[in-house]
SEPAMI-208323 format. One record per residue (C-alpha): residue number from 0; residue in one letter; chain; x, z, y. Coordinates in Angstrom, 3 decimals, m for minus. Example, Ala and Ser with C-alpha at 12.3 -4.5 7.8 and 13.67 -1.06 7.14 Angstrom:
// residues 2
<nr=0	rest=A	kette=A	px=12.300	pz=7.800	py=m4.500>
<nr=1	rest=S	kette=A	px=13.670	pz=7.140	py=m1.060>
END
This chain:
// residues 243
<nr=0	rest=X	kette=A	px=0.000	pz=0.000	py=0.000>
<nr=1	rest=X	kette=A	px=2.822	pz=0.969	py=2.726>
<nr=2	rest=X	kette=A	px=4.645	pz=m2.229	py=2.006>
<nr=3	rest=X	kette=A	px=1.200	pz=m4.363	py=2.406>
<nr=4	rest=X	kette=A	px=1.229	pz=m2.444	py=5.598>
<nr=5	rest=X	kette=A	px=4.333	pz=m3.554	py=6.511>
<nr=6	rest=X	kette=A	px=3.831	pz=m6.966	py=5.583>
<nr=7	rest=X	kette=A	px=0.600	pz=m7.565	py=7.996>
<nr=8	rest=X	kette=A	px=2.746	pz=m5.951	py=10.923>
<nr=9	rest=X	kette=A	px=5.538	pz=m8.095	py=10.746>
<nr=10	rest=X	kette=A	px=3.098	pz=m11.280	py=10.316>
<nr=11	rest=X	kette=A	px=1.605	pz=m10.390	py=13.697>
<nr=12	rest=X	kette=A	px=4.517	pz=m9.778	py=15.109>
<nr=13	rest=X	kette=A	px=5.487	pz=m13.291	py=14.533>
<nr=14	rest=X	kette=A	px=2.249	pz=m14.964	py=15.453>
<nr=15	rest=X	kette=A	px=2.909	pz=m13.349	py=19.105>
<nr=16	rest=X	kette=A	px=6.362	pz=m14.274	py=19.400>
<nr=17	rest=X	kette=A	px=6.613	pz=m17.406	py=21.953>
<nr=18	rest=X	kette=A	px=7.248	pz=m20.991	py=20.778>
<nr=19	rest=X	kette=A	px=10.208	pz=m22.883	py=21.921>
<nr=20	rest=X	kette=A	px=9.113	pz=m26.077	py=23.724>
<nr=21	rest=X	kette=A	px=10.716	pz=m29.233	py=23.245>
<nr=22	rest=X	kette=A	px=12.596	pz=m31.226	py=25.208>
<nr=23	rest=X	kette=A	px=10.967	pz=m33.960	py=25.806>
<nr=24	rest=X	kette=A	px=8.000	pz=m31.823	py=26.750>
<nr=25	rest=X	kette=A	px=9.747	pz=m30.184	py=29.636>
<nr=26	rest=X	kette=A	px=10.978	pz=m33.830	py=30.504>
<nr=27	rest=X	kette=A	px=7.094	pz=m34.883	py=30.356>
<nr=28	rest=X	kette=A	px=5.700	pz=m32.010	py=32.502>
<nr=29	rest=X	kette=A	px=8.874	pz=m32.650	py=34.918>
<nr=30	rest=X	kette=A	px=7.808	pz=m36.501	py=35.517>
<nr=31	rest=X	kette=A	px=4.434	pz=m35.227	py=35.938>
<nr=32	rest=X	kette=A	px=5.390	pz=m32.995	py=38.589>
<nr=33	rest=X	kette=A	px=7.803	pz=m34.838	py=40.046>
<nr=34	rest=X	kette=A	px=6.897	pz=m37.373	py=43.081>
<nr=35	rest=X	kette=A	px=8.460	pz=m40.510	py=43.495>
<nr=36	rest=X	kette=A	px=8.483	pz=m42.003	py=47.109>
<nr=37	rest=X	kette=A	px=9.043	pz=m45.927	py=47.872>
<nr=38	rest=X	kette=A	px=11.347	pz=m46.864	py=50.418>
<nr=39	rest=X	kette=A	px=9.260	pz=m49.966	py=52.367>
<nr=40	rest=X	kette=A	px=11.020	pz=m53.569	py=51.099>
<nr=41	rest=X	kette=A	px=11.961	pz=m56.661	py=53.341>
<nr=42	rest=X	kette=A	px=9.839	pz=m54.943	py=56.318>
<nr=43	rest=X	kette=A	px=11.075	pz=m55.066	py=59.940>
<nr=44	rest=X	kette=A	px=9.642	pz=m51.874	py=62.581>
<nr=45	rest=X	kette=A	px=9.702	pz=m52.638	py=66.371>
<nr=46	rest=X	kette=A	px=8.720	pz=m51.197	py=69.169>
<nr=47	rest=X	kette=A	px=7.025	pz=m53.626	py=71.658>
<nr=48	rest=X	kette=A	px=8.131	pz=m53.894	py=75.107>
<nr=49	rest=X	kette=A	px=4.586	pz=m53.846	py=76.826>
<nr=50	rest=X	kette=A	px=2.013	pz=m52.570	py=74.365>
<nr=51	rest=X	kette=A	px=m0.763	pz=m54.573	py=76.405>
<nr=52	rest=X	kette=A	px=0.908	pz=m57.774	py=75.024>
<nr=53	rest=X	kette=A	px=0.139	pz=m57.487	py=71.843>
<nr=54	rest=X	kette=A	px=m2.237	pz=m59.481	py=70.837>
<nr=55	rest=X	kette=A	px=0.500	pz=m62.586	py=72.297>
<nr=56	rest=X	kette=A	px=3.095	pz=m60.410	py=69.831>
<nr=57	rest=X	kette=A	px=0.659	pz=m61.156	py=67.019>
<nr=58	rest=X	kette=A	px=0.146	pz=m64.740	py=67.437>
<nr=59	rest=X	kette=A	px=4.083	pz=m64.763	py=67.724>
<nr=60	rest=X	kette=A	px=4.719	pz=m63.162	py=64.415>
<nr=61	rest=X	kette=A	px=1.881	pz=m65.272	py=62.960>
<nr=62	rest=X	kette=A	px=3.447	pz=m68.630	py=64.350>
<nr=63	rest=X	kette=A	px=6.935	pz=m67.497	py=62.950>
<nr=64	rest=X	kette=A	px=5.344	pz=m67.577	py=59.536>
<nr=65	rest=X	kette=A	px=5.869	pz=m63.659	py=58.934>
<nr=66	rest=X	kette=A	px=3.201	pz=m61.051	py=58.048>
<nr=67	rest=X	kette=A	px=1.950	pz=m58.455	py=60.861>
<nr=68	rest=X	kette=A	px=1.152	pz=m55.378	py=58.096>
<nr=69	rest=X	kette=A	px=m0.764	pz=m52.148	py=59.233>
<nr=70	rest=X	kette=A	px=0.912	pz=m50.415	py=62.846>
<nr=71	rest=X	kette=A	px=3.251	pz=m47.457	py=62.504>
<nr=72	rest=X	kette=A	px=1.805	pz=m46.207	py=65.591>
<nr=73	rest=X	kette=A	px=m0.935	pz=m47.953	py=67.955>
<nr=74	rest=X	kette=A	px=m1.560	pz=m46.103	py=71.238>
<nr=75	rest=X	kette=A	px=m2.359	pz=m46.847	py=74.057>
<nr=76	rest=X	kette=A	px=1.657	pz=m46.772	py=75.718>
<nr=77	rest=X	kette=A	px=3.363	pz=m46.983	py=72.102>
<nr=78	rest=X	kette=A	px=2.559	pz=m49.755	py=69.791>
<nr=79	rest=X	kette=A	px=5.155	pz=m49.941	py=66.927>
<nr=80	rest=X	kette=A	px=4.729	pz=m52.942	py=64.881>
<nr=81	rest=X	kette=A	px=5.625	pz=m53.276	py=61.059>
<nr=82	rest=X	kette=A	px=6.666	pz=m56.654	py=60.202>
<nr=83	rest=X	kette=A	px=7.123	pz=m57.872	py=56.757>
<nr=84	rest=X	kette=A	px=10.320	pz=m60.657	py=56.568>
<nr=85	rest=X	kette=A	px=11.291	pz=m63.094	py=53.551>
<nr=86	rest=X	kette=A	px=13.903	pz=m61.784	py=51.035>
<nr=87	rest=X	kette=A	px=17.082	pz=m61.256	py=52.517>
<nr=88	rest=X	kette=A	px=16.899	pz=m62.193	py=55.908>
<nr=89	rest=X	kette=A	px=16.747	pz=m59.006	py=57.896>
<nr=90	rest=X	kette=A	px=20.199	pz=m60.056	py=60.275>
<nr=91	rest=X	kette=A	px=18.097	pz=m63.424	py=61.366>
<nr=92	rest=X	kette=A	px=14.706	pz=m62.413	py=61.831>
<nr=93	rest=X	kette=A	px=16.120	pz=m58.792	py=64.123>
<nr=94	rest=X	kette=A	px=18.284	pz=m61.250	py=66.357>
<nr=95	rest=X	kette=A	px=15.123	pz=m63.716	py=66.327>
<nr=96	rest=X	kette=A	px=12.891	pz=m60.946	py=67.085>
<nr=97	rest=X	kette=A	px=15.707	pz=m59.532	py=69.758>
<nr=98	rest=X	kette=A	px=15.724	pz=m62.735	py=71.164>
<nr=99	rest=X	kette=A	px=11.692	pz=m62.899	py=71.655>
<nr=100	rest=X	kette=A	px=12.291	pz=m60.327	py=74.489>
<nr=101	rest=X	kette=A	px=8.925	pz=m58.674	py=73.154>
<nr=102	rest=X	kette=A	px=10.309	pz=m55.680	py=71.224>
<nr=103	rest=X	kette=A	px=12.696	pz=m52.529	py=73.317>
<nr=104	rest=X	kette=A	px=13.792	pz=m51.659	py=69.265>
<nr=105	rest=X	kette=A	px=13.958	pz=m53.759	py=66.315>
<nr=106	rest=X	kette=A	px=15.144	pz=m52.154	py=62.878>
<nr=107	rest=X	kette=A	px=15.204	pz=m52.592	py=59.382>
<nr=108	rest=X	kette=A	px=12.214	pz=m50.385	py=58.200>
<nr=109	rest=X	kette=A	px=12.855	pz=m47.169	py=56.253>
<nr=110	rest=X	kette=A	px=10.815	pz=m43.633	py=55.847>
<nr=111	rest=X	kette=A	px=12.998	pz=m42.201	py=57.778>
<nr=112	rest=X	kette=A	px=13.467	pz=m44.714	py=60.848>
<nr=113	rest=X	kette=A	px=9.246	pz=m44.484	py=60.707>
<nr=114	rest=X	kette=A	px=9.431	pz=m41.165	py=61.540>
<nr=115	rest=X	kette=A	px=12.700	pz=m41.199	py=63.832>
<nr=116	rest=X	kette=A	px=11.120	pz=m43.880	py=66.214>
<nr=117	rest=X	kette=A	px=7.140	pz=m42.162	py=65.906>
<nr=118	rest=X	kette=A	px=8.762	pz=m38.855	py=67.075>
<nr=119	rest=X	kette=A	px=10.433	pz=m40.002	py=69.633>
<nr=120	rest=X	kette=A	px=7.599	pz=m42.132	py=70.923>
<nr=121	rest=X	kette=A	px=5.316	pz=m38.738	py=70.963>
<nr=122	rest=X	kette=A	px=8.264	pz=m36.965	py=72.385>
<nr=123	rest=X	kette=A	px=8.573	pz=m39.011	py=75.057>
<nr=124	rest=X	kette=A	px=8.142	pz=m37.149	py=78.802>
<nr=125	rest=X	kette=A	px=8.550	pz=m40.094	py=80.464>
<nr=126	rest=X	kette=A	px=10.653	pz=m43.620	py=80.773>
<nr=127	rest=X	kette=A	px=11.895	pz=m46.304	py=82.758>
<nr=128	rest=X	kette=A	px=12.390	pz=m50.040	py=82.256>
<nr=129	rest=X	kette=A	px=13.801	pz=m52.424	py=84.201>
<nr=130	rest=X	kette=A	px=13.377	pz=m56.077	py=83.392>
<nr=131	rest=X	kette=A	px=16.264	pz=m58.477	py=84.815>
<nr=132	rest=X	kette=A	px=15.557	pz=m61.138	py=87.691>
<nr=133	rest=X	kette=A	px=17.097	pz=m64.557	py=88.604>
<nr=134	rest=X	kette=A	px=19.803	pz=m62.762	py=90.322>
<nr=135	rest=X	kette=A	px=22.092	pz=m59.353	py=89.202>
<nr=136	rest=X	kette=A	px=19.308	pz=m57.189	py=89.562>
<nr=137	rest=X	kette=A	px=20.447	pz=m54.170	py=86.667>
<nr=138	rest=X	kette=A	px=18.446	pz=m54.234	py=83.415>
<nr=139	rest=X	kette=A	px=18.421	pz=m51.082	py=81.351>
<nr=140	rest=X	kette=A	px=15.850	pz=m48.681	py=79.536>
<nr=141	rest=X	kette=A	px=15.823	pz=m44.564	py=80.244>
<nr=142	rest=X	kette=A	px=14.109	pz=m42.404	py=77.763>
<nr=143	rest=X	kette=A	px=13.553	pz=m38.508	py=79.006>
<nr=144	rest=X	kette=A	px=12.110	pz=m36.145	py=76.148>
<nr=145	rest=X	kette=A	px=10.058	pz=m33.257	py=76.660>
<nr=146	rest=X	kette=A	px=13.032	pz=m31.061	py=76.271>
<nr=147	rest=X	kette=A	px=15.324	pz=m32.629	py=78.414>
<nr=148	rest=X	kette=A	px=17.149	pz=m35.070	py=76.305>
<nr=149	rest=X	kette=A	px=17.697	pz=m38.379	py=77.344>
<nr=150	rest=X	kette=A	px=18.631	pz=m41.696	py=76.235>
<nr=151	rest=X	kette=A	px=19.582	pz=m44.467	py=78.399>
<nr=152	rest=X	kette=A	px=20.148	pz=m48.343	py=77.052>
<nr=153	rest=X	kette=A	px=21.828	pz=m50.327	py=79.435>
<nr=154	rest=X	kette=A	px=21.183	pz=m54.313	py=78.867>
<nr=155	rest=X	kette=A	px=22.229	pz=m56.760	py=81.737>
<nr=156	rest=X	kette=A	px=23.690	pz=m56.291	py=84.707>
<nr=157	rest=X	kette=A	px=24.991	pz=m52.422	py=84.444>
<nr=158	rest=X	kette=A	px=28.296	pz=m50.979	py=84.401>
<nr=159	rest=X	kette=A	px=27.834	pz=m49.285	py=81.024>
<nr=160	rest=X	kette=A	px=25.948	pz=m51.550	py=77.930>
<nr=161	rest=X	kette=A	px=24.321	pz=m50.271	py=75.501>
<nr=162	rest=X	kette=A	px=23.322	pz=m46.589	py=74.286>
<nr=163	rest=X	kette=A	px=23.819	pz=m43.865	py=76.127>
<nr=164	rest=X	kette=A	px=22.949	pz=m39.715	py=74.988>
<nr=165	rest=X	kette=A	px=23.103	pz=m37.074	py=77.641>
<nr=166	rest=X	kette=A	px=20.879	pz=m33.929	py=78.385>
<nr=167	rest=X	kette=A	px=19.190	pz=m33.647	py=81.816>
<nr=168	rest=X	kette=A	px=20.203	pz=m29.995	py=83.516>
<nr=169	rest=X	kette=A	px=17.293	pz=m27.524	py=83.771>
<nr=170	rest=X	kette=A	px=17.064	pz=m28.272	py=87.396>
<nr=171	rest=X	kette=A	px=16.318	pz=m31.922	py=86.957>
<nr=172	rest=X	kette=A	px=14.063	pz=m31.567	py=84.266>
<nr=173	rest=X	kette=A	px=11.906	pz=m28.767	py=86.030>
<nr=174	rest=X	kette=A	px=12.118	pz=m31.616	py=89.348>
<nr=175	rest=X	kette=A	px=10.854	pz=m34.507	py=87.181>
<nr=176	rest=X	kette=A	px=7.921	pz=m32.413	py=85.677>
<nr=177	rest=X	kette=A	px=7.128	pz=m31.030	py=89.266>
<nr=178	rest=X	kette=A	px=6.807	pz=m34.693	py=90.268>
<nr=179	rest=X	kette=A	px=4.617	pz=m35.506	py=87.211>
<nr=180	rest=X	kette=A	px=2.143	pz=m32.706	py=87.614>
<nr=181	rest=X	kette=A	px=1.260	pz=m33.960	py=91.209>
<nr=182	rest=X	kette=A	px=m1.524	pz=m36.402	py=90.199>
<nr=183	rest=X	kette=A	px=m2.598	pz=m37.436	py=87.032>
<nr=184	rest=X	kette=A	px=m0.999	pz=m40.643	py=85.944>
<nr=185	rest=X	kette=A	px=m4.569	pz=m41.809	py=84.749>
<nr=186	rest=X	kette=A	px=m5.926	pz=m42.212	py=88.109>
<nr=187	rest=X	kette=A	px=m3.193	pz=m44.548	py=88.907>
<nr=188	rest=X	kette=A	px=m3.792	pz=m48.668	py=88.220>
<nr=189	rest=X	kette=A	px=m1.771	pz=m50.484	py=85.291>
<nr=190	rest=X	kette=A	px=m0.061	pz=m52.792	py=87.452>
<nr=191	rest=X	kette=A	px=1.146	pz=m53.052	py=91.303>
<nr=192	rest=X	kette=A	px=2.218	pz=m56.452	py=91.744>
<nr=193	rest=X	kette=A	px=1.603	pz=m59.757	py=94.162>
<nr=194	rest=X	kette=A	px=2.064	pz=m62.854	py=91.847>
<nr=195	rest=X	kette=A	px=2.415	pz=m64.921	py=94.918>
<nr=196	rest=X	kette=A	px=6.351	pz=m63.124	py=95.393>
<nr=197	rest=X	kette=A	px=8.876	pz=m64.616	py=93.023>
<nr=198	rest=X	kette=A	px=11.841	pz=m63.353	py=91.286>
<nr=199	rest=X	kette=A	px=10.856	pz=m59.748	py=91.725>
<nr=200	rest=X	kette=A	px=12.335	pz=m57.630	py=88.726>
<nr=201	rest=X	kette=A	px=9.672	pz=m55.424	py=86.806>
<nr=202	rest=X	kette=A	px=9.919	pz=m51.388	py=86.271>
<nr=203	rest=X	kette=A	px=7.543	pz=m50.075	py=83.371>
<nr=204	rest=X	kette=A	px=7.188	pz=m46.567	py=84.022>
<nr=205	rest=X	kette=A	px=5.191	pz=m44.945	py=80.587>
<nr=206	rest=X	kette=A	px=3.684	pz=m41.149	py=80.854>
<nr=207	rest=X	kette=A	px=0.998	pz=m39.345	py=79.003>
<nr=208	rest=X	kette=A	px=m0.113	pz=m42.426	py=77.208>
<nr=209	rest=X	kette=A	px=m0.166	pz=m44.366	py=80.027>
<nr=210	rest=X	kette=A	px=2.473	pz=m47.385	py=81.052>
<nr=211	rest=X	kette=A	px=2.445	pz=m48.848	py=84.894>
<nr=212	rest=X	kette=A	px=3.518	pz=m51.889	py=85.408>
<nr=213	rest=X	kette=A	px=5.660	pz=m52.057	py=89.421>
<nr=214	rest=X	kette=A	px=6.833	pz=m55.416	py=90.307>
<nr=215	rest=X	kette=A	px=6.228	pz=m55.033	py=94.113>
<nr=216	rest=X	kette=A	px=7.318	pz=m51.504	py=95.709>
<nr=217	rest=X	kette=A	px=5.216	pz=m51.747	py=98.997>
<nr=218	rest=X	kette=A	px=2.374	pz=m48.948	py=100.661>
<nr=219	rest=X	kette=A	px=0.099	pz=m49.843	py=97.636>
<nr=220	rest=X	kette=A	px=2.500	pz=m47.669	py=94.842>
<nr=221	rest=X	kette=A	px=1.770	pz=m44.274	py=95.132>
<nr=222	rest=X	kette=A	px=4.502	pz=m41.898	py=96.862>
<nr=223	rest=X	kette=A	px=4.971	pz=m39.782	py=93.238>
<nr=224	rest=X	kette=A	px=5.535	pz=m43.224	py=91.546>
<nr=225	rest=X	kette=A	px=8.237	pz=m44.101	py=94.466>
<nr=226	rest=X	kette=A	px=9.918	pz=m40.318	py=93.931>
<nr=227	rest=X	kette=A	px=10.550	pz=m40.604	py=90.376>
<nr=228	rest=X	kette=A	px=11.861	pz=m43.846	py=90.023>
<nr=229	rest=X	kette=A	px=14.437	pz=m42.686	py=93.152>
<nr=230	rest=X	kette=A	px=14.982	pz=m39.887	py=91.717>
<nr=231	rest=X	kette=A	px=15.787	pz=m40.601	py=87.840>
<nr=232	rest=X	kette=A	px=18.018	pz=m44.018	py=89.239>
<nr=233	rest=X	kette=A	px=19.802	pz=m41.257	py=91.346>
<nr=234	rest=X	kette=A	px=20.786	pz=m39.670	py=88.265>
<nr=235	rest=X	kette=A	px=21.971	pz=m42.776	py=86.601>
<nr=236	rest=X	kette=A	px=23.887	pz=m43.712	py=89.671>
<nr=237	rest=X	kette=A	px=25.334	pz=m40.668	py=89.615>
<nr=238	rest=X	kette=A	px=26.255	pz=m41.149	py=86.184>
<nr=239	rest=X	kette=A	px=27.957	pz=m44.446	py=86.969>
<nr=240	rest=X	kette=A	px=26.120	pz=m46.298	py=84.781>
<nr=241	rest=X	kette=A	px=25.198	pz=m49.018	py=86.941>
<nr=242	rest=X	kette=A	px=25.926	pz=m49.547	py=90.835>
END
């Protein structure tokens, strides 16, 4: 009787013990688990240059015989275009689309360049950019953040070319917000032009979701439009970037 005893104890003993899994049943839970993410294929991202155009930017990309796929961002300021290229051609199709003077940035699409160029769209305080005219007027693009950080691209015409990383000083920063919190930017019209005047270089100016359009600085821009741009090209000038 005590070794019956013994016998059922050990039995249940054993029936409680835990199994060993297999291998390849760890590897199966693992793949279920895991996530794979795809890294976009022969896609082009851009940023267009005036995000009113784009229905001309469409037709463009149409003509050119690529495929306009579903916007990485479409606001009203920001519109940043996904662009799907033939096999292999990235280098001609960026210095085609470069060329096109539509786009500010043109890269090879990635997760990661997505994000890079969507946060730094929302991030954006406020920018600047100047188109070139028949003569040496300079043409260049400044990007303030929200924090202070700024990024200037100088293109024709400038002392310095190309990209350009500094930090504005808290001073300047707390100036240009002063100047921005005078009147709302929506009350102000999209463009301030005369079409009649030739060879007048443009200056985007993009806030809040909203890009202006100044071709023709005269008594019809308002005075807080006239400060900034003074007062951010002081910088630059300062800066030596362009004389």
């Amino acid at each position: 009787m005590r070794l019956l005893c013994m016998f059922i104890l050990l039995f249940a003993f054993s029936c409680g013990a835990p199994k060993d899994k297999s291998s390849s049943d760890q590897k199966t839970t693992e793949q279920k688990v895991k996530e794979t993410i795809k890294e976009p294929k022969n896609e082009i991202i851009a940023v267009l240059k005036n995000p009113k155009s784009i229905n001309d930017v469409k037709a463009l990309i149409k003509n050119s015989g690529l495929k306009w796929k579903p916007m990485a961002m479409d606001d009203e300021s920001s519109k940043i275009a996904v662009i799907e290229i033939p096999d292999g051609k990235f280098d001609f199709w960026i210095e085609r689309l470069n060329n096109s003077r539509e786009f500010r940035t043109v890269k090879i699409n990635s997760i990661a360049t997505t994000k890079e160029l969507i946060e730094r769209e929302k991030n954006n305080l406020i920018s600047l950019r100047k188109t070139k005219c028949f003569g040496d007027c300079p043409s260049y693009t400044i990007y303030i953040a929200k924090d202070g950080n700024a990024s200037y691209e100088g293109k024709e015409f400038v002392l310095e070319k190309g990209t350009k990383e500094f930090k504005l000083s808290e001073k300047e920063l707390n100036h240009i917000n002063a100047l921005l919190t005078k009147k709302d930017f929506s009350s102000f019209k999209d463009v301030y032009d005369n079409p009649r005047i030739m060879d007048l270089p443009s200056t985007f100016v993009v806030h809040n979701g909203k890009q202006i359009q100044i071709r023709l600085w005269n008594d019809d821009v308002p005075e807080v439009l006239m400060e900034l741009n003074e007062y951010i090209e002081g910088i630059l000038l300062e800066k030596k970037f362009f004389e």
